[in-house]
C-alpha positions in Angstrom: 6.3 177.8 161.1 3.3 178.9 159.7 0.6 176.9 162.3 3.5 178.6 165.1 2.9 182.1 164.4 -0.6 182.0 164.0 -1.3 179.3 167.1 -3.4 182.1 168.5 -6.0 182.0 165.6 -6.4 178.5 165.7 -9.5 177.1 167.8 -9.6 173.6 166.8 -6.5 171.0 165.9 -4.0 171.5 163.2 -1.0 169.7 161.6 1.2 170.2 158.9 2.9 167.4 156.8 4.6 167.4 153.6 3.1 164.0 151.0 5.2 163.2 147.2 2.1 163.0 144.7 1.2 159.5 143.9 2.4 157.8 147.2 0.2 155.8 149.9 -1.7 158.2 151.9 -2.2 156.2 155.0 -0.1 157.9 157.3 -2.0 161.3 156.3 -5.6 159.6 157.1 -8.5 160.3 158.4 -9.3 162.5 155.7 -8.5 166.2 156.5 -11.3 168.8 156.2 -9.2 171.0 153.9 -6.5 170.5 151.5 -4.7 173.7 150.4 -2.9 173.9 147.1 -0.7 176.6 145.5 0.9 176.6 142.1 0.9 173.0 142.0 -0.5 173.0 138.2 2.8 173.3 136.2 4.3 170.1 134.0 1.9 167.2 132.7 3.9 164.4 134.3 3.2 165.5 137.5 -1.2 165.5 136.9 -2.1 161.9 137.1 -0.1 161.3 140.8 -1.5 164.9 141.7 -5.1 163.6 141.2 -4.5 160.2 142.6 -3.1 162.0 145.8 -6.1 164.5 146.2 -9.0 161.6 145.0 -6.8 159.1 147.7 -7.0 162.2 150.4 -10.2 163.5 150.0 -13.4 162.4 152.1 -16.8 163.0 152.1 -16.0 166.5 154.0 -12.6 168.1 152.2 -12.8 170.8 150.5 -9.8 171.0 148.4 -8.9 175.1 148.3 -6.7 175.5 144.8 -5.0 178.7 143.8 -2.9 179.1 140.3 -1.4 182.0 138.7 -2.7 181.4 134.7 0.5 181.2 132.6 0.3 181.5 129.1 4.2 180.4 127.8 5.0 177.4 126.4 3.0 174.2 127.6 1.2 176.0 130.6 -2.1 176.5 128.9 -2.4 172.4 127.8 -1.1 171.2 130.9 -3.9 173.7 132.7 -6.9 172.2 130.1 -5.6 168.6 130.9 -5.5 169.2 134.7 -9.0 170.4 134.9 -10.1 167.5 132.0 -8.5 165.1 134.5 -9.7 166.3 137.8 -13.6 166.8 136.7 -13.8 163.1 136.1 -13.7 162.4 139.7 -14.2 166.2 141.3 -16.6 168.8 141.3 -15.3 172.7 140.8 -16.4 175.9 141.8 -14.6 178.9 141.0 -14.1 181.7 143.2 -15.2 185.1 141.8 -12.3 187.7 141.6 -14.5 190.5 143.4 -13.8 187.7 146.2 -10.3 187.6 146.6 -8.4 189.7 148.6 -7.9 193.5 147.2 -4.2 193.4 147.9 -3.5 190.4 146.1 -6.1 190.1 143.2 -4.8 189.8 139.8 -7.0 188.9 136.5 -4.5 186.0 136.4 -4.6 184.0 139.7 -7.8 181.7 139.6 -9.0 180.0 142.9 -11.2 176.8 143.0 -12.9 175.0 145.7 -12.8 171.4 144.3 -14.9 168.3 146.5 -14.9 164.9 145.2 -18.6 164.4 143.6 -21.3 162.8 145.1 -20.3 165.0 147.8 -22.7 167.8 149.7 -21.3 170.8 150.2 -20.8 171.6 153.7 -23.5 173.9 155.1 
């Protein structure tokens, strides 16, 4: 619904599909340009298939765009430190600066990341 109301923004191809962490990517290859990623950082069983799924996804091109809201309850924090200890083995992080974000929706709590596999240039 989302690539339907904004069709008239779009300039090149687009598509949409939904993927279980850990399962075969083959039907979602070539490797997309971006990946986009919301809220995805929340118990620890889910980390390792997450990272297989993005390392199995991701080609010399993506850029994987990552946005979390910090929680600090329970488990949230660990499972946050293991994510990030998991995904820099494989992946390279740069954080965007708050003053970035967009006014309406900055918050000293939502943290955004542009994550590429390493080895990788950055696009230019």
């Amino acid at each position: 619904m989302n690539i339907e109301n904004n069709q008239h923004l779009i300039t090149g191809s687009i598509q949409a599909k939904v993927l279980k962490w850990g399962e075969d990517v083959t039907d979602f290859l070539p490797a997309p340009d971006y990946i986009l990623m919301a809220d995805c950082i929340y118990y620890e069983e889910s980390l390792e298939p997450l990272i297989k799924t993005l390392k199995d996804l991701s080609g010399p091109e993506t850029q994987i765009l990552c946005c979390y809201e910090e929680r600090t309850m329970g488990k949230n924090p660990e499972v946050e430190r293991r994510y990030f200890e998991l995904l820099q083995k494989d992946f390279e992080l740069e954080k965007v600066p708050l003053d970035k974000h967009d006014e309406e929706y900055r918050s000293e709590d939502i943290h955004i990341f542009i994550i590429r596999k390493k080895g990788m240039n950055a696009p230019s």
